[in-house]
C-alpha positions in Angstrom: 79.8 45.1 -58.4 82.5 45.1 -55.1 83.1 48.1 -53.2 86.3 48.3 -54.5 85.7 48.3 -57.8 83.5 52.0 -57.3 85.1 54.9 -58.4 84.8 58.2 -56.5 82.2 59.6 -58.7 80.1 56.5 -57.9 80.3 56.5 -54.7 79.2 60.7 -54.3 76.4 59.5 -56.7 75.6 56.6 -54.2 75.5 59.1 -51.2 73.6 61.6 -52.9 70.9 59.2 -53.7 71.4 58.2 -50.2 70.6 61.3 -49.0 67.7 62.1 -51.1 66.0 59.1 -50.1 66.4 59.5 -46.6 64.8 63.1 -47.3 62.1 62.1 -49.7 61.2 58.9 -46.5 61.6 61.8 -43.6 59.1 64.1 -45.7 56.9 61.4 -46.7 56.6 60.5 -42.4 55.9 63.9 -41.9 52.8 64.4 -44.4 51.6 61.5 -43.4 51.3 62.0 -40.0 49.8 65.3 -40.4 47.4 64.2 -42.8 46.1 61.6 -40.0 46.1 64.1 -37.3 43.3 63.7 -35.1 40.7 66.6 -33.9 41.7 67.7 -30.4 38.8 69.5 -29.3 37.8 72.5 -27.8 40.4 73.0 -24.3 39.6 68.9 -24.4 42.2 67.4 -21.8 41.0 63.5 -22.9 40.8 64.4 -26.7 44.5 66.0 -27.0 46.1 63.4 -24.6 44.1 60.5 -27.3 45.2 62.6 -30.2 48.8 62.1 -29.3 48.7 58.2 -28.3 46.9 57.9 -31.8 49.5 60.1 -33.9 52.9 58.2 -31.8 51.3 55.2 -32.5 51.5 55.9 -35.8 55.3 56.7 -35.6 56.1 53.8 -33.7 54.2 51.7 -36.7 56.5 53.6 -39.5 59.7 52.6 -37.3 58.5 48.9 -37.0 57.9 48.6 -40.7 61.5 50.4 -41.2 59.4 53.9 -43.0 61.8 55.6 -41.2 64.6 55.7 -38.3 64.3 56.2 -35.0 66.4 59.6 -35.6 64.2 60.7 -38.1 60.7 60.5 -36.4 62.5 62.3 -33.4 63.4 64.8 -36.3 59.6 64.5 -37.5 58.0 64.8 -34.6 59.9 68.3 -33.1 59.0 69.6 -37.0 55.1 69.1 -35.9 55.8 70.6 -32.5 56.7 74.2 -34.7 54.3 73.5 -37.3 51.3 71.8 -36.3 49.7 74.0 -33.1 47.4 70.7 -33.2 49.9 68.6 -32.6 51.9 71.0 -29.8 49.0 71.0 -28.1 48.3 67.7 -27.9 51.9 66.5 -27.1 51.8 69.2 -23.9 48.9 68.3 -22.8 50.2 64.9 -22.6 53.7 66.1 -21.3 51.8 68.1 -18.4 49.3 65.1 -17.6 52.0 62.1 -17.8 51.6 61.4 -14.2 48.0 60.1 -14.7 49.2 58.3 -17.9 49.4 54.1 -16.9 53.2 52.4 -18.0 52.5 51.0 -21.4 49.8 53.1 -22.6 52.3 55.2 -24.8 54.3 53.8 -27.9 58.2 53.7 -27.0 58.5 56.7 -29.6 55.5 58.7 -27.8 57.1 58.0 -24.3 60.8 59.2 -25.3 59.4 62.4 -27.3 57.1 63.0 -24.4 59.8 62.5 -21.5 61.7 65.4 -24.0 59.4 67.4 -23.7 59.0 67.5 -19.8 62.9 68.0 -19.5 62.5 70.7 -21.8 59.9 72.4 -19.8 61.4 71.3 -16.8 58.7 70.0 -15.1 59.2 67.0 -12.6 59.9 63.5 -13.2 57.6 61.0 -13.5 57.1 57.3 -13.2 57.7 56.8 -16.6 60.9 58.7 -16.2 62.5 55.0 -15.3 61.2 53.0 -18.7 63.7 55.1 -20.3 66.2 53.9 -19.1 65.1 50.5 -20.5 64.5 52.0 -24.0 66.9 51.0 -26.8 70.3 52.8 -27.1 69.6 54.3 -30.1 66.9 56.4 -28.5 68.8 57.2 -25.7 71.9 58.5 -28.2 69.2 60.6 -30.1 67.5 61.6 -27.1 71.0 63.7 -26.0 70.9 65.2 -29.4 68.4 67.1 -28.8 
């Protein structure tokens, strides 16, 4: 069937499936990230900053194999950041400790989320602060979003 043979009612039907998929993929991301959420420890600098490689790893995995958007595990992830005190704690941890982090260590999605993070606690930049510039536009639109 052409696109010009859809009537009006089709075409709200089409969106509203649309729309629940794109809810039922971001929900399905979400659960299963938090399902896979490491142990941080006990005030454990090494095991927070690991935690949060390992979990963005994940997410960078989901957008590679097209799970979910870009937009949506930026979506996901701030969602863990209020819900999962794990997963806050971890991704600060990381945030404050980035200077000591090697280039390349974090998943594209880990870096952008992280460098978020340091703007929003306004905390200095870093020299990971230039590999986003190089990071697809997509993030960079998403990352002014937010």
């Amino acid at each position: 069937m052409s696109e010009e043979n859809i009537s009006p009612e089709e075409e709200t039907e089409l969106m509203e499936e649309a729309a629940l998929s794109l809810e039922e993929s971001t929900e399905l991301a979400y659960e299963k990230l938090a399902q896979n959420m490491p142990s941080i420890g006990f005030i454990s600098r090494k095991k927070r900053i690991k935690a949060y490689i390992e979990i963005t790893n994940i997410a960078d995995y989901m957008i590679k194999n097209e799970e979910v958007s870009m937009e949506g595990m930026l979506f996901i992830l701030s969602m863990m950041m209020r819900k999962s005190a794990d997963f806050q704690k971890a991704a600060t941890m990381t945030a404050f400790s980035l200077d000591s982090i090697k280039k390349g260590v974090l998943s594209p999605i880990g870096l952008n989320f992280n460098l978020e993070i340091r703007k929003n606690l306004n905390l200095p930049k870093t020299h990971h602060t230039q590999v986003e510039k190089e990071l697809p536009e997509e993030s960079v639109e998403t990352e002014k979003m937010m």
